[in-house]
MIVEX-42667 format. One record per residue (C-alpha): x, y, z; residue number from 1; chain. Coordinates in pm, whole numbers. Example, Ala and Ser with C-alpha at 12.3 -4.5 7.8 and 13.67 -1.06 7.14 Angstrom:
! MIVEX-42667
     xx     yy     zz num chaine
   1230   -450    780   1      A
   1367   -106    714   2      A
! end
This chain:
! MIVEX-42667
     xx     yy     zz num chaine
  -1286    961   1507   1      A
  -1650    807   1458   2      A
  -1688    385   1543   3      A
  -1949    416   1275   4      A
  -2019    578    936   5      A
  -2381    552    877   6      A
  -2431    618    490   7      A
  -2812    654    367   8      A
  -2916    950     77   9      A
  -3256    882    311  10      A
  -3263   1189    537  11      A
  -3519   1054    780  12      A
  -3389    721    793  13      A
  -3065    851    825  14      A
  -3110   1027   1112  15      A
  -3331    762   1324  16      A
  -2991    490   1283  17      A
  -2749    779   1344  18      A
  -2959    845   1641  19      A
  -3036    497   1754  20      A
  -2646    412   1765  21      A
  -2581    748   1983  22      A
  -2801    619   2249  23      A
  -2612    269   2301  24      A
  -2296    508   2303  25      A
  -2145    456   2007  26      A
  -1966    788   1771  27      A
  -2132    796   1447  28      A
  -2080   1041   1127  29      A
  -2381   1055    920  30      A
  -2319   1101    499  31      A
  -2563   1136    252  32      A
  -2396    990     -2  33      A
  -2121    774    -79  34      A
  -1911   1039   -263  35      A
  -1887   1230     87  36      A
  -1792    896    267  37      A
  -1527    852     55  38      A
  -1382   1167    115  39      A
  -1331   1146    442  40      A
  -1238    721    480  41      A
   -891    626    462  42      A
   -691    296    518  43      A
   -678    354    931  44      A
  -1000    469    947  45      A
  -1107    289   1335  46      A
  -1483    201   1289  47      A
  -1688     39   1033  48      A
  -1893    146    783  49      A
  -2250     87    721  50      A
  -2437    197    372  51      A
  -2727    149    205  52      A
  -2724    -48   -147  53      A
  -2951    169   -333  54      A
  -2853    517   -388  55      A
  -2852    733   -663  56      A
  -2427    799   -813  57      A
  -2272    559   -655  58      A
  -2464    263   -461  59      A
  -2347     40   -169  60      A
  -2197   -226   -404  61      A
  -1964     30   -530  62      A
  -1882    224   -258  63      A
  -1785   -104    -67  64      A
  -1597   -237   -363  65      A
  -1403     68   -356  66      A
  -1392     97     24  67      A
  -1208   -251    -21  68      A
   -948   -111   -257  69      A
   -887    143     28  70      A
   -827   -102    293  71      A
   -919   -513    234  72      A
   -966   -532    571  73      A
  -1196   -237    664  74      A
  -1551   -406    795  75      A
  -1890   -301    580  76      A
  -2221   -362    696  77      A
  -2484   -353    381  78      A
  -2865   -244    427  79      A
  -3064   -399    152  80      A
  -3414   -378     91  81      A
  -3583   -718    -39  82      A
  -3510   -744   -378  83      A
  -3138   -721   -293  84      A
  -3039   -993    -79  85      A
  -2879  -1253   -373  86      A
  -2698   -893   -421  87      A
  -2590   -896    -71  88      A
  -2481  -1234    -69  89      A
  -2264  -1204   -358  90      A
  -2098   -901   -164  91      A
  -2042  -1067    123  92      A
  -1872  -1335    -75  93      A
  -1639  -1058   -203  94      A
  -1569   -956    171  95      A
  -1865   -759    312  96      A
  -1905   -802    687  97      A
  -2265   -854    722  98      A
  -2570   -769    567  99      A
  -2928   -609    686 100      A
  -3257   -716    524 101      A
  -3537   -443    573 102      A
  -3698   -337    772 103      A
  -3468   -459   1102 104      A
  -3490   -401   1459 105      A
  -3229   -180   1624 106      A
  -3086   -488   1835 107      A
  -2969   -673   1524 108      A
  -2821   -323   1414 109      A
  -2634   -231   1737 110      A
  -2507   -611   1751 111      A
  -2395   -628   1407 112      A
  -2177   -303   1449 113      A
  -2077   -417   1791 114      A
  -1889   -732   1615 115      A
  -1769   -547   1325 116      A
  -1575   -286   1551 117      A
  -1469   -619   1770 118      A
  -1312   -743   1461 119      A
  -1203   -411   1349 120      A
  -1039   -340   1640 121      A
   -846   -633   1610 122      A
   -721   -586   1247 123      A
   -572   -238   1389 124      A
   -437   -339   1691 125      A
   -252   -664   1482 126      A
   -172   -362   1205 127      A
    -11   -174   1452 128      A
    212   -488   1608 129      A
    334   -539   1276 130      A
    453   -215   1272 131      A
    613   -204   1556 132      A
    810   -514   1506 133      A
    931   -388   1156 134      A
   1022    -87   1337 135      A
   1211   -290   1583 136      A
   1366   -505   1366 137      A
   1544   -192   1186 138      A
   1693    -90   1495 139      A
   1807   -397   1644 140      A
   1982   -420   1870 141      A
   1874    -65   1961 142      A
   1540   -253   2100 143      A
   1501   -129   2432 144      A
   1209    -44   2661 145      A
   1461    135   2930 146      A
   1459    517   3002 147      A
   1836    523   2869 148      A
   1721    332   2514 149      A
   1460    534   2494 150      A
   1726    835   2541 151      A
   1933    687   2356 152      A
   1706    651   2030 153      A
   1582   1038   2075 154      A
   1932   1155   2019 155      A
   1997    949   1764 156      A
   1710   1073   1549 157      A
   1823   1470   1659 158      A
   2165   1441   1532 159      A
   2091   1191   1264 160      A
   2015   1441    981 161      A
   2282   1737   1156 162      A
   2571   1613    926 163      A
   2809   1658   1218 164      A
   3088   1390   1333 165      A
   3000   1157   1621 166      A
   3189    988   1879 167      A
   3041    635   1983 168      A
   3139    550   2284 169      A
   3088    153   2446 170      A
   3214   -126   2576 171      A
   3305   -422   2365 172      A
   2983   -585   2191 173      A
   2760   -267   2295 174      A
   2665   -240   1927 175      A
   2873     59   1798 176      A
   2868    -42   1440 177      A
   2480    -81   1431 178      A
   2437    309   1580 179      A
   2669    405   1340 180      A
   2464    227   1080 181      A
   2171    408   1261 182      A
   2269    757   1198 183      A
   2388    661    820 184      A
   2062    494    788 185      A
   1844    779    962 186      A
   2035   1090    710 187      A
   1997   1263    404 188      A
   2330   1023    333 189      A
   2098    695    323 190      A
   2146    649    -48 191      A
   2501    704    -18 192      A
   2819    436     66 193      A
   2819    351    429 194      A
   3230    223    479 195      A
   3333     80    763 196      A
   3700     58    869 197      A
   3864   -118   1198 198      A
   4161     99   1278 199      A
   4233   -195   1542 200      A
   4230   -513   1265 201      A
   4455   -325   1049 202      A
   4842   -344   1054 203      A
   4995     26   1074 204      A
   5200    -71    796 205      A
   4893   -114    587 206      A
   4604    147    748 207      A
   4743    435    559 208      A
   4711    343    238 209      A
   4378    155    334 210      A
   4256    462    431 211      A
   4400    723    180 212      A
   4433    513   -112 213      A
   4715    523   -355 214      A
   4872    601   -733 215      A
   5022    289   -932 216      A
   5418    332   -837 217      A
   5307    513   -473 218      A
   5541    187   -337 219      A
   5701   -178   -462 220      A
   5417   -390   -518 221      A
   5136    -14   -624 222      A
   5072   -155   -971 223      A
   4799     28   -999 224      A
   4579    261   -818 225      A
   4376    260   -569 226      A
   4051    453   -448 227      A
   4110    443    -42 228      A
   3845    392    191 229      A
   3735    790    267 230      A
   3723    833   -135 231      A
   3499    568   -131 232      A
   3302    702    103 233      A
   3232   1012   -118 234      A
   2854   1114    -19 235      A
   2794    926    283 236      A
   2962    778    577 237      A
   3289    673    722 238      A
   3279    449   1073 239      A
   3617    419   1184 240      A
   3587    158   1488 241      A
   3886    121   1715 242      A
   3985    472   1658 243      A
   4198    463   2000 244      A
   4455    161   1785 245      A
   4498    500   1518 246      A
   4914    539   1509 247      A
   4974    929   1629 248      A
   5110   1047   1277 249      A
   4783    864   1105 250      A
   4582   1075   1419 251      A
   4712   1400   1228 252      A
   4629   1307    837 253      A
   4245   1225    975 254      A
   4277   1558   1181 255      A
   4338   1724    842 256      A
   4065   1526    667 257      A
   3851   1647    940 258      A
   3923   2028    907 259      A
   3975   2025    525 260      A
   3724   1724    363 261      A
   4013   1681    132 262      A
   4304   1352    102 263      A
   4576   1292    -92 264      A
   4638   1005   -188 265      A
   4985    830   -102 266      A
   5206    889   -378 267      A
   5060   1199   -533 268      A
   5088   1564   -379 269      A
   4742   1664   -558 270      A
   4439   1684   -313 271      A
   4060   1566   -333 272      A
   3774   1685   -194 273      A
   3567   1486     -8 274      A
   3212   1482    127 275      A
   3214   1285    405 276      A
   3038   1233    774 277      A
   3275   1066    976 278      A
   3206    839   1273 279      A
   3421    708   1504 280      A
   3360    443   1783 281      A
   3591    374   2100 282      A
   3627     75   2336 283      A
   3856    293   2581 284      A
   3781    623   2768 285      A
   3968    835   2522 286      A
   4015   1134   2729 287      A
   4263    910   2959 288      A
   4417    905   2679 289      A
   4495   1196   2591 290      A
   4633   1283   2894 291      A
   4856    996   2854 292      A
   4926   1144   2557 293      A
   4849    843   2328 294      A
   4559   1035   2150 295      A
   4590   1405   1982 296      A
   4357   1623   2227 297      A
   4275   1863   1870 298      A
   4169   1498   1679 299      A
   3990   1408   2029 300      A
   3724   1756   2047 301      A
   3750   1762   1647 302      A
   3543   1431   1708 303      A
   3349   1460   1970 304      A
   3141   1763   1827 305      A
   2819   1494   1913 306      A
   2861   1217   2156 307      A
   2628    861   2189 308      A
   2759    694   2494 309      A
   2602    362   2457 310      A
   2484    172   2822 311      A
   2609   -134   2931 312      A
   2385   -445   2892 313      A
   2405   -473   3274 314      A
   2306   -145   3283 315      A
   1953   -182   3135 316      A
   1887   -524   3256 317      A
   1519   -520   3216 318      A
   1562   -502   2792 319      A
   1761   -840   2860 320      A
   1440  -1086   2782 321      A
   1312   -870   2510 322      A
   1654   -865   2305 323      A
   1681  -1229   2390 324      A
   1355  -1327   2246 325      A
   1406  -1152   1954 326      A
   1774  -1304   1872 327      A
   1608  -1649   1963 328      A
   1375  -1621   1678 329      A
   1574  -1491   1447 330      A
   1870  -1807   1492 331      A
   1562  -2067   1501 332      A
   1440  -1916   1152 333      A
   1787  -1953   1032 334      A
   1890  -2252   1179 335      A
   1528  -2422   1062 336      A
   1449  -2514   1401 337      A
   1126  -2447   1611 338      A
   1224  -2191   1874 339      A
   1296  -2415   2200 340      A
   1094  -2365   2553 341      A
   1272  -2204   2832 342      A
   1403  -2418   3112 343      A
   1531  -2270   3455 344      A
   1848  -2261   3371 345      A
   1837  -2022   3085 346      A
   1616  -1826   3257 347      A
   1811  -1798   3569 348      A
   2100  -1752   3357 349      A
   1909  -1458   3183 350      A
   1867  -1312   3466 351      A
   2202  -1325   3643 352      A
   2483  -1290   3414 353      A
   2659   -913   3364 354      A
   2694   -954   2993 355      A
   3029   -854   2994 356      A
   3063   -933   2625 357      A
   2735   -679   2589 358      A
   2470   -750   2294 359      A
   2722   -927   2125 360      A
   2750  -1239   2362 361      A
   2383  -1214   2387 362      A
   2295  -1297   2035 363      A
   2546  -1573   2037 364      A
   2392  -1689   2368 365      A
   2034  -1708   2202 366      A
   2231  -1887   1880 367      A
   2315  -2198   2155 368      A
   2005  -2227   2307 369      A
   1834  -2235   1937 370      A
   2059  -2527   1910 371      A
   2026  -2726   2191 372      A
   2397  -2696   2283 373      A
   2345  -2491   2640 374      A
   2404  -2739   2943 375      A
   2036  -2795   3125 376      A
   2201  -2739   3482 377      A
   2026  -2869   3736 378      A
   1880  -2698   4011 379      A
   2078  -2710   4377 380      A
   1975  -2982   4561 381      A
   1710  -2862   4833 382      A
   1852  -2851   5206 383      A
   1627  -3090   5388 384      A
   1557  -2814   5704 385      A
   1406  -2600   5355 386      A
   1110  -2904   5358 387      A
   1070  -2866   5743 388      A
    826  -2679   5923 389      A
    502  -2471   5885 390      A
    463  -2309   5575 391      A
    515  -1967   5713 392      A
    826  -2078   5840 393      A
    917  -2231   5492 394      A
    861  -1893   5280 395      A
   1028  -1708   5549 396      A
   1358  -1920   5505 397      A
   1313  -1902   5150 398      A
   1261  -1453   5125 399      A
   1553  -1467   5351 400      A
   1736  -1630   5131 401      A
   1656  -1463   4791 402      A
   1772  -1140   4967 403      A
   2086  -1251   5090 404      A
   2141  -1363   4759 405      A
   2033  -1034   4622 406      A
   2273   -857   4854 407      A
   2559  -1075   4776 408      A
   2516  -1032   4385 409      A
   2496   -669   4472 410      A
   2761   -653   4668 411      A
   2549   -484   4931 412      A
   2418   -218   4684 413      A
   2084   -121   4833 414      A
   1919     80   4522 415      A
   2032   -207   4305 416      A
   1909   -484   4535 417      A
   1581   -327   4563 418      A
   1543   -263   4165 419      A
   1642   -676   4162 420      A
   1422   -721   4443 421      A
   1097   -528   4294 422      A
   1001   -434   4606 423      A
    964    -11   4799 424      A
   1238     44   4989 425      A
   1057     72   5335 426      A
    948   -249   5255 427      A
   1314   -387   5242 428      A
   1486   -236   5527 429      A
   1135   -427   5697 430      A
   1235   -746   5599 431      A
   1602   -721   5663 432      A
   1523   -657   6055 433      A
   1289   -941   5978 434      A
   1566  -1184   5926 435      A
   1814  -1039   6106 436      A
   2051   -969   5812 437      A
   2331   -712   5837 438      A
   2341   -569   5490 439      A
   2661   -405   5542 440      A
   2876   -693   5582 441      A
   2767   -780   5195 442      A
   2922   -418   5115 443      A
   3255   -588   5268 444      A
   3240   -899   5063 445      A
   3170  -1132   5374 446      A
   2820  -1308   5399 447      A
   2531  -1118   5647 448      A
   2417  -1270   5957 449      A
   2232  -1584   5966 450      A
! end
């Protein structure tokens, strides 16, 4: 793509700017009129555009007015001969980046362009950031900069418009209801109900008809019917979370909804179809279960035609401050409260807690600290031998230290006290004969030499 458009019906002066511009470096498209520029300028277009005012069709003036319609933040530079600078003006009141009396020197050319791409560059690259965040903000809390996210969200998109079932698979918190929403969201099925069900929430006595619906009379208290939960989600999707608390006879009506796409409601022998993409989340490792037989095996491969397994929060660590960021914003918009600076103690906490509770404790995390309510713990006293001796001897005791404590949160895990580490390796097994630590008495839960 050019950095500049040079329009001019003038073919000689046309041709000395186009060239002029080439030798300071610069990508330039040359158009002899401003019917052919328009043809070729959209709303992204990278560089900036620099006409002439009069030319025969359509002049500068209306080129740039309708350049403006195209993008209100694409930069024009106007050429005017004498006679047209009040015209100029006037333009540049309207938007118009700059203006060029003739006859000009090349200098105040090139450094006119120069600024507009400066400034153009900046609209695109702020352009783009907006995108992005809108983009993020859709998938939240699928956010993630990690090689697994990133896996993750590829898959997603694959099986997104397949129409198959899923399995979701994750711990507690891990966000199983928002990739379900993902897929729904991501498929033909969009327009379509997206009804979600907790098998777990629900008492078995009441599931059933939850589920399948009823006829008035079906049992004491059916006054009248009842569209169930899979009718209702006729057309588009049906998350059943907690699919492991399913009763075993209730596992073999869904089997049958899975085979058939077809229910009958309780108290009526007549069937309905159904068009339906069903996904189902677990908490447990289901296959346990079926050898324990407390899940059908058929119901368990019926499902898991496509699988999402979604990681542990502890298992992409490094997304931790970039979903945190973005939860604290969003509770200080809706609590009405600037977001708060950082102290160490969130920070440390940020970057030492497992998130066992996943996502989920997270975003309620990020809710305290908008409101103040997280304790400001102090830091550990400092050891007075840590303020004695040379500085050398200082930083030793204190890398020393930060590895044991590495090590010890590790529980003598070398890959994973490097990755906390940041540092090769080589580099580590160095410093451990350094200070003398042992790092396989961390792998037996006792502290390493001191």
């Amino acid at each position: 793509m050019s950095d500049v458009a040079f329009i001019d019906d003038d073919d000689l002066l046309r041709a000395a700017n186009v060239q002029a511009l080439m030798l300071a470096g610069l990508t330039v498209t040359g158009y002899a009129s401003a019917l052919s520029a328009l043809e070729e300028i959209g709303a992204d277009f990278p560089g900036v555009v620099v006409s002439d005012v009069r030319m025969p069709g359509i002049d500068g003036l209306e080129l740039f007015r309708r350049l403006k319609r195209i993008d209100p933040d694409l930069s024009v530079i106007l050429i005017t001969g004498h006679g047209d600078i009040a015209m100029a003006v006037d333009a540049m009141r309207e938007g118009a980046y700059d203006f060029l009396a003739k006859p000009y020197a090349n200098d105040r050319l090139l450094t006119s362009v120069r600024h507009a791409l400066d400034r153009r560059r900046l609209v695109l690259e702020n352009r783009e950031l907006k995108r992005s965040v809108e983009a993020a903000s859709e998938d939240m809390p699928l956010l993630g900069t990690t090689p697994v996210m990133a896996r993750m969200r590829q898959m997603l998109r694959q099986i997104a418009d397949a129409d198959v079932d899923v399995l979701v698979e994750g711990e507690t918190g891990s966000g199983k209801e928002v990739v379900a929403n993902a897929l729904h969201r991501w498929s033909r099925r969009a327009s379509r109900p997206f009804v979600a069900v907790n098998c777990g929430a629900l008492p078995e006595t009441v599931i059933e008809s939850e589920l399948f619906g009823y006829e008035a009379g079906a049992f004491t208290g059916a006054l009248k019917k009842r569209v169930g939960r899979i009718e209702h989600a006729n057309g588009g999707t049906l998350f059943l979370d907690e699919i492991e608390a399913m009763s075993p006879a209730l596992q073999v009506k869904l089997l049958r909804v899975l085979e058939a796409r077809e229910i009958a409601p309780l108290g009526t022998n007549d069937t309905r179809r159904v068009d339906i993409r069903v996904v189902a989340a677990s908490k447990v490792d289901l296959p346990a279960l079926v050898k324990q037989g407390a899940f059908r095996e058929d119901l368990y491969y019926r499902l898991h035609v496509a699988a999402v397994r979604i990681p542990a929060l502890r298992d992409r660590r490094a997304d931790v401050p970039l979903l945190f960021g973005h939860f604290l914003a969003r509770a200080a918009e809706r609590f009405n409260r600037p977001p708060p600076e950082l102290d160490a103690a969130v920070r440390r906490h940020l970057a030492e807690h497992d998130w066992p509770g996943n996502v989920r404790e997270l975003v309620h995390y990020a809710e305290r600290v908008a409101l103040g309510l997280v304790e400001d713990i102090s830091a550990p006293p400092v050891p007075a031998e840590a303020t004695d001796g040379t500085l050398p001897e200082r930083v030793d005791r204190f890398e020393a230290g930060e590895i044991r404590a590495a090590l010890e949160a590790s529980q003598g895990d070398i890959q994973a006290t490097v990755a906390a580490l940041g540092i090769p390796r080589k580099t580590f097994y160095d410093k451990l004969r350094r200070h003398g630590i042992d790092q396989t008495a961390y792998r037996q839960g006792r502290q390493g030499a001191r």
